[in-house]
Structures are given as structure tokens and as C-alpha cells.
Steps between C-alpha positions, in 0.01 A plus 500: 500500500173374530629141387800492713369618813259139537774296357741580778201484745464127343877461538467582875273338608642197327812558689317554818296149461866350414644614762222419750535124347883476553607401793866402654560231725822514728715189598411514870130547469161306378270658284147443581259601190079592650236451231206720659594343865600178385842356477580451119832389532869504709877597315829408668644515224720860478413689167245726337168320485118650337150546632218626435482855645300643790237432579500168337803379673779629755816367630618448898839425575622261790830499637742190373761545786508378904339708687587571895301473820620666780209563778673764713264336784689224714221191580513312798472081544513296755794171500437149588657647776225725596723775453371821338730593222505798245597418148572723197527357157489608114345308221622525146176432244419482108198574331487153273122511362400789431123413436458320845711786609231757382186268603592528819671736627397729197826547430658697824841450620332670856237201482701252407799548778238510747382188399839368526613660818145321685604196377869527606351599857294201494800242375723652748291475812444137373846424463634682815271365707643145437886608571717622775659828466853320440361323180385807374742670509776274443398109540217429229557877336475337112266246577253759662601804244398219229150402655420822573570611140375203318141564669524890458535364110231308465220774650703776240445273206119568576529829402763478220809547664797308614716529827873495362595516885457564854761619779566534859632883550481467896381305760444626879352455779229683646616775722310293774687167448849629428575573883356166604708328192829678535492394895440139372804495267727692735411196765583267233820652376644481910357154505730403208789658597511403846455168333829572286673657818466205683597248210801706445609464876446140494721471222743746653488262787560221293827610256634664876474168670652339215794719413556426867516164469722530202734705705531296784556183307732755272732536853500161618654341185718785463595514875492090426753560226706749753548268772612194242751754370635683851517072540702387274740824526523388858589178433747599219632726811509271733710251261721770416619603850499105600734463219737790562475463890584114414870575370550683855296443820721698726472822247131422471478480878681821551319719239129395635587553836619876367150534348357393843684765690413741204123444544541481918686799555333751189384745759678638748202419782495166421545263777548153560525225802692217428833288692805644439619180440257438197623366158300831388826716606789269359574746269523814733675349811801399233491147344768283514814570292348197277154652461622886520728371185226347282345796393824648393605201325159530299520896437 
């Protein structure tokens, strides 16, 4: 016993310093290996990896993956405008260099995303203060997302990191603006559409006048057309009764003198002053047996 007791002392300590030597680095972290203070060495590579163990060396791990900032706090910037607006935004960042990451921000994510968030402050207010609210938010929105990222970027890479990207969540005005700015548009909408309002009458005015046009000159060729017609079945009348009448005057005579007494005498208050004696009333006072006998010899 008194053999195997130190033996499995030995053995466990052994395992002890072993273990306290191993050490596993995952896929979506860095592995940052201290020598007495001192940084011996970085591992991105995943896998189990050796060291000397405490207090000769010990291992920090920094976080591969894109980290979020989201400042619950809304800042405030004034447009080209000078227009106070409030704008909230969200930056996605990478730790890329560890060791610059740990020289100077020793190594805090708190640190390090207030570092960020200053400088975001300080590339917005620059960039906003160039632009109207319209570019913005819809005009120049890339170009100035770009900018503003692009020099958020460069102040990260100071400290190690890298800003994968920066975004707009909302833009408003300042609750003492918005009246003032809402009035502004509202005046602008009536302008336009009092603008469209009267455009649209004028045209109105304009296809009205012309479908008038259209249907007057519509009526005169057709009442054009009419007239030639109601002519030339006149004249084919007229030739008609000229050639029947022709084969007997007397008849003809006769029968529109009977269409003269029809349209005289159609109402029994119609009166009329004329001789007696007039050719008018041949017919009534009895023609001679020569005339009296033509229309029977026609019928």
C-alpha cells in the first residue's frame, strides 16, 4: 500500500497537469494563449491545442461570429435642412484581430461597441448634416448608408474589429418639427392636386369642345347626305307623276284638284273666300259633260 498510494498520487497529478495543458478550441471562437501577461500566441483554427499550464500560460476566448448593436437610445441630428431629426440604427461587427482587439479595448465586447456606437454618432451627424431628409430616407439612402459605414469601418479596424454593416431602423422627426412639417406637406399635396384638378378640366374642356365639333360636322354631312337623298327621291317623284299625268291631263287635272279640296275642306271650321266663279270650283259646280266624263273614262 505504501507503494501504490504515491504512484496514483503521481498518476494524478499527471492527469491534472494534462488536463490543465489541453485545451479545445470551437469553430466560432479565437483562442488567445497569455504567457505571464503577455500574448504568446492566437488559434482560429477549431481543434484541441497544448500549453503550458497555469500559471505559466492561460487561454481567452473571443467570439468568431457578428455581433449586434442595438442602442435602445434614439440620437438626434440636424439635416441640411436644419431640421432636427431622430434616428435609430443597428450595427452588425466582427472581432478580426484579436491582439489589437485586446490592446485596446482589453478585450471587452462593452468597450469595444461603445467605441463603435461614438463613432457611428459622429459619421452620422457628419453625413446627415450634408442631406435633406428626402435623401435620407429615400433619395441618396445607399450612397449615405455606404459612407456612413465605410468610415464607422475604418475607426473599428483601430481596435480590431470590422463593421459587417450598418442600418436605418427609423427615421422621425422631432416631436417639435413634425407639426410644422406635416402642415408643409399637406400645403403641398393641395398645391398639386389643385394643379391636377385644373389640368384635368382643361382637358375636359378640350375633348368636350371637340366631340362637339365632331358632332356638329357629324350632322351636317349626314343632314348634307339627307337633303341630296329627300332630292333626288323628289325628283324621281316628280318625273314619275309628270310621266303618268302626261298620258292624261284631264285625269291629272281632276285628281289634283280632289287633293286640293281634300286639304281645303279637312276640318269642318275651315273657311275660305274666293269667286264663285273661280276655276278652283270646276269640279263642284258640275263640269261639262266633256270634263265630268274624263275622269270616268280614266277610272
Amino acid at each position: 500500500m505504501q507503494r501504490i498510494v504515491p504512484f496514483v498520487l503521481a498518476v494524478l497529478i499527471a492527469l491534472g497537469l494534462l488536463s490543465a495543458s489541453l485545451f479545445v478550441v470551437d469553430q466560432r471562437q479565437f483562442a488567445v494563449v497569455f504567457a505571464l501577461g503577455e500574448i504568446r500566441q492566437v488559434i482560429d483554427k477549431p481543434g484541441l491545442h497544448f500549453k503550458l499550464p497555469p500559471p505559466f500560460q492561460n487561454v481567452q476566448y473571443f467570439d468568431k461570429r457578428i455581433l449586434t448593436i442595438d442602442n435602445p437610445d434614439i440620437d438626434r441630428f440636424i439635416t441640411s435642412e436644419k431640421l432636427n431629426v431622430q434616428v435609430d440604427t443597428f450595427v452588425k461587427w466582427r472581432i478580426i484581430e484579436p491582439k489589437a482587439f485586446i490592446r485596446s479595448v482589453s478585450g471587452s465586447e462593452v468597450i469595444a461597441a461603445d467605441r463603435i456606437s461614438r463613432s457611428l454618432r459622429d459619421a452620422l451627424n457628419n453625413e446627415i448634416a450634408k442631406r435633406t431628409v428626402a435623401e435620407v430616407i429615400s433619395g441618396q439612402r445607399e450612397q449615405f448608408m455606404e459612407g456612413v459605414r465605410a468610415k464607422v469601418n475604418e475607426d473599428a479596424k483601430q481596435i480590431g474589429a470590422a463593421v459587417v454593416d450598418v442600418r436605418l431602423k427609423r427615421v422621425d422627426f422631432a416631436p417639435e418639427v413634425q407639426e410644422r412639417v406635416f402642415d408643409r406637406m399637406q400645403s403641398e399635396r393641395k398645391r398639386v392636386a389643385n394643379e391636377r384638378r385644373a389640368t384635368g378640366a382643361a382637358e375636359s374642356e378640350k375633348i368636350r369642345a371637340d366631340a362637339d365639333r365632331q358632332r356638329e360636322i357629324v350632322l351636317a354631312e349626314a343632314y348634307r347626305d339627307a337633303q341630296k337623298v329627300k332630292g333626288e327621291g323628289d325628283a324621281k317623284a316628280s318625273q314619275l307623276y309628270a310621266g303618268a299625268f302626261g298620258q292624261d291631263p284631264q285625269f291629272a287635272q281632276f285628281y289634283r284638284s280632289l287633293e286640293a279640296y281634300r286639304a281645303t275642306f279637312r276640318n269642318r271650321g275651315d273657311v275660305m273666300v274666293v269667286d264663285p266663279s273661280a276655276d278652283f270650283f270646276k269640279y263642284l259646280k258640275g263640269a261639262t259633260p266633256g270634263a265630268a266624263s274624263a275622269p270616268a273614262r280614266s277610272k
